[in-house]
C-alpha positions in Angstrom: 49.0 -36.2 40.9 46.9 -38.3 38.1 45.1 -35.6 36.0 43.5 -38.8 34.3 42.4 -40.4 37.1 38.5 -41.1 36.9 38.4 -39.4 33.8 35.2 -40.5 32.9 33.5 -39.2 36.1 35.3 -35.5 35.6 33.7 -36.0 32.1 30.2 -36.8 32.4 30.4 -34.1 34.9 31.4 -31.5 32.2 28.6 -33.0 30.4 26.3 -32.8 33.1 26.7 -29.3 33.5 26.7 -27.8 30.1 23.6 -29.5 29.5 22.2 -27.7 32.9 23.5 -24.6 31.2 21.7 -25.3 28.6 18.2 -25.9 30.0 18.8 -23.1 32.5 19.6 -20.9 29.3 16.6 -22.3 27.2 14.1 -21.7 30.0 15.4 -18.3 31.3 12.3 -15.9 31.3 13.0 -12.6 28.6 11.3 -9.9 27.6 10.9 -8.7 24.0 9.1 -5.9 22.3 7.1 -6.2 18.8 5.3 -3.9 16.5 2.7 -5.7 15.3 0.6 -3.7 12.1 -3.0 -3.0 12.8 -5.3 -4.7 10.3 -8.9 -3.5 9.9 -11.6 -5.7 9.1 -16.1 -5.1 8.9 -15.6 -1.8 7.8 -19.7 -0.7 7.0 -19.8 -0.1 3.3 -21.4 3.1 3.3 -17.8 4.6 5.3 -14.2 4.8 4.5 -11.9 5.1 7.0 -9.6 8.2 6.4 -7.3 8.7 9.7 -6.5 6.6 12.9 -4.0 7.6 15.7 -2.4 4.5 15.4 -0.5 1.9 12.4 1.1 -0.5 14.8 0.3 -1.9 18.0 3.5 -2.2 20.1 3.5 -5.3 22.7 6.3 -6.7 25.1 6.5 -10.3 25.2 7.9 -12.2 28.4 8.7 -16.0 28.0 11.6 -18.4 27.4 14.5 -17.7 24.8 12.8 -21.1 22.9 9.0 -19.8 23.2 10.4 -16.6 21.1 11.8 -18.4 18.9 8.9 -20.5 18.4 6.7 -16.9 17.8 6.2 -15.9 14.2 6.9 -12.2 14.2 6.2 -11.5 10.6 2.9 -13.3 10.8 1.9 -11.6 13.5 -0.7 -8.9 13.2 -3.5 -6.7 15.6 -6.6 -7.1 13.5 -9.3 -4.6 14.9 -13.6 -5.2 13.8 -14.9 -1.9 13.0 -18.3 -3.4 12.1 -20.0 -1.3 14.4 -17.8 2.0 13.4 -20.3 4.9 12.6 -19.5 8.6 10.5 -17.1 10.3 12.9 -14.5 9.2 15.7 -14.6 5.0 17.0 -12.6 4.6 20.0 -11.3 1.4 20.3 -9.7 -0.2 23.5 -6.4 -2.5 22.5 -6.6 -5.9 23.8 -4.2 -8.9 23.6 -6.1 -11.7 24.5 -7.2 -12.4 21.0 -3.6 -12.9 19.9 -2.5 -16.5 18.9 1.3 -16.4 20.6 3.2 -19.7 21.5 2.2 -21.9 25.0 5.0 -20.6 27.6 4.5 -16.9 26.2 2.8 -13.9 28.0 1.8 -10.1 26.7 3.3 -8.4 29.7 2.5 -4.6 28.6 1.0 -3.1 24.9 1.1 0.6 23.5 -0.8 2.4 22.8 -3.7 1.6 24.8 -6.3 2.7 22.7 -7.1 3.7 19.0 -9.2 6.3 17.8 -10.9 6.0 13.6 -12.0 8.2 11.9 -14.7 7.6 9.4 -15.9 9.8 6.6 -19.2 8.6 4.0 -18.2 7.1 1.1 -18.9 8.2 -2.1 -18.2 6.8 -6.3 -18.4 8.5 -9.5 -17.4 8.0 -13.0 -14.3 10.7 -13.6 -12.8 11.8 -16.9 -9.6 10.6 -18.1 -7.1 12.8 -19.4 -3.9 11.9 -21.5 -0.9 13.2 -19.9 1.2 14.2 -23.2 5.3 15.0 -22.9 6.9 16.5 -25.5 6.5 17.8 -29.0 6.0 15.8 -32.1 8.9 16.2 -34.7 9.0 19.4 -36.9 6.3 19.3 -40.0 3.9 17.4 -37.9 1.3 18.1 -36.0 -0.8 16.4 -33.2 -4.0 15.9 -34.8 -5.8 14.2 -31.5 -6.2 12.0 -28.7 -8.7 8.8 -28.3 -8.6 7.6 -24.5 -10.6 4.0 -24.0 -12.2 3.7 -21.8 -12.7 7.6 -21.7 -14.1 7.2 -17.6 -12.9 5.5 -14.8 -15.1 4.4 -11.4 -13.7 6.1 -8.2 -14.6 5.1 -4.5 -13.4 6.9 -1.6 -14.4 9.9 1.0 -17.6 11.8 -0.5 -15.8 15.0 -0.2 -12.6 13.8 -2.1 -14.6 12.2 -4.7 -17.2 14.9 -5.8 -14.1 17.3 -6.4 -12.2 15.1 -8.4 -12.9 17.5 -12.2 -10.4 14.7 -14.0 -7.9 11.9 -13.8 -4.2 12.1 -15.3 -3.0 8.8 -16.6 0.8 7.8 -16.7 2.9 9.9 -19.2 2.8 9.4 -22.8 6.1 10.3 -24.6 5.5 12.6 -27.9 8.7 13.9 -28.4 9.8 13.7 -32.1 7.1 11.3 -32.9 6.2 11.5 -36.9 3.3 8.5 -36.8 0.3 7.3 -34.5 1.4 5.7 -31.3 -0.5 3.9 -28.9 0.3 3.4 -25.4 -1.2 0.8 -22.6 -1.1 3.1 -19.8 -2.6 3.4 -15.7 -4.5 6.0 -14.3 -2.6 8.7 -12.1 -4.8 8.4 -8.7 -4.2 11.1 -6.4 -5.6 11.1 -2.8 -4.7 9.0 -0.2 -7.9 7.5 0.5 -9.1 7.4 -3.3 -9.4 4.5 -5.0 -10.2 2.7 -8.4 -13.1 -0.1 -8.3 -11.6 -1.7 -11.7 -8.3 -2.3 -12.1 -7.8 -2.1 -15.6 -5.4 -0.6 -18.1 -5.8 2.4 -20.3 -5.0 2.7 -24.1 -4.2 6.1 -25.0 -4.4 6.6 -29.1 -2.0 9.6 -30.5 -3.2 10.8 -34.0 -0.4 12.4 -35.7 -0.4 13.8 -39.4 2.3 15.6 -41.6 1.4 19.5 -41.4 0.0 20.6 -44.2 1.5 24.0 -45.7 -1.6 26.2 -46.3 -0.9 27.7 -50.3 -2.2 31.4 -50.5 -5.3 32.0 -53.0 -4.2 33.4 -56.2 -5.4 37.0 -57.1 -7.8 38.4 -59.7 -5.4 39.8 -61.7 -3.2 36.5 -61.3 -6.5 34.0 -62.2 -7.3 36.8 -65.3 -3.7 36.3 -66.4 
């Protein structure tokens, strides 16, 4: 028997078939799930939004093995116009028609189905800044005071959270065995998760610090007479 015999036939047939395997492989329907982020956009000025049942939009993709890898997952996001949201809850129904996949792909299923908002009035004020100060100066000295510029900062953010706001820490200052004036560039300390600063600017924080000076006990009548 002549294993070489037509060789070139028993090749291209190989050939033939790999390629088949290919295209078969390539054009396979799949299914794949994503989480695509939920972006928000038309939010009314006069509301913040301050909860929503939902970060992520979760879709399952069905296509070929080269239309996925065709889809740019980390460009992908579920962008959702609350330009009609009002103070309270805005339900809003998830839809997948708007998104921008590859041809040859289709959104076969999407969770959750629906997203609820909720939206609280917003409110601004100018808020005190405080120094946050750690440690003690070195022994003899003494803190004489602290210059803060600029001395306010503009908040934005739920009314409620805003008009209880009494002060704002800024980042910590380091004191500790200090024997001079320092200054310090520092940020505001923000706390509350929907609070936020309108300027984003630094902070310089001015330490004053003086040698202590050793109060000397007035002399007696008797001592002044002598």
């Amino acid at each position: 028997m002549n294993l070489f015999k037509n060789m070139g036939f028993k090749l291209l047939a190989v050939a033939v078939a790999f390629m088949l395997w290919g295209v078969s492989h390539s054009t396979s329907s799949v299914e794949q799930g994503f989480d695509l982020p939920v972006a928000l956009s038309g939010v009314p000025d006069n509301l913040v939004v301050t909860d929503q049942t939902s970060g992520a939009v979760n879709i399952r993709v069905r296509g070929s093995r080269a239309a996925l890898r065709r889809l740019p997952v980390g460009d992908l996001f579920y962008e959702v116009d609350l330009s009609g949201a009002q103070l309270g809850v805005t339900s809003h129904v998830v839809e997948t028609e708007t998104l921008d996949l590859p041809r040859g792909l289709q959104v076969v299923s999407r969770s959750p189905a629906g997203i609820e908002f909720t939206a609280a009035r917003r409110g601004r004020r100018a808020v005190p800044l405080k120094a946050d100060l750690a440690g003690e100066v070195a022994e003899g000295f003494v803190l004489e005071g602290v210059e803060i510029e600029p001395p306010r900062v503009w908040v934005s953010g739920p009314r409620s959270e805003v008009l209880r706001l009494g002060e704002i820490l800024t980042e910590t200052v380091e004191v500790d065995g200090l024997q001079a004036p320092v200054e310090r560039t520092v940020r505001p300390s923000l706390v509350g998760r929907h609070l936020w600063l309108e300027n984003d600017q630094d902070i310089t924080v001015r330490v004053r610090i003086r040698p202590e000076v050793s109060e000397t006990p007035e002399a007696s009548e008797g001592e002044k007479q002598g």
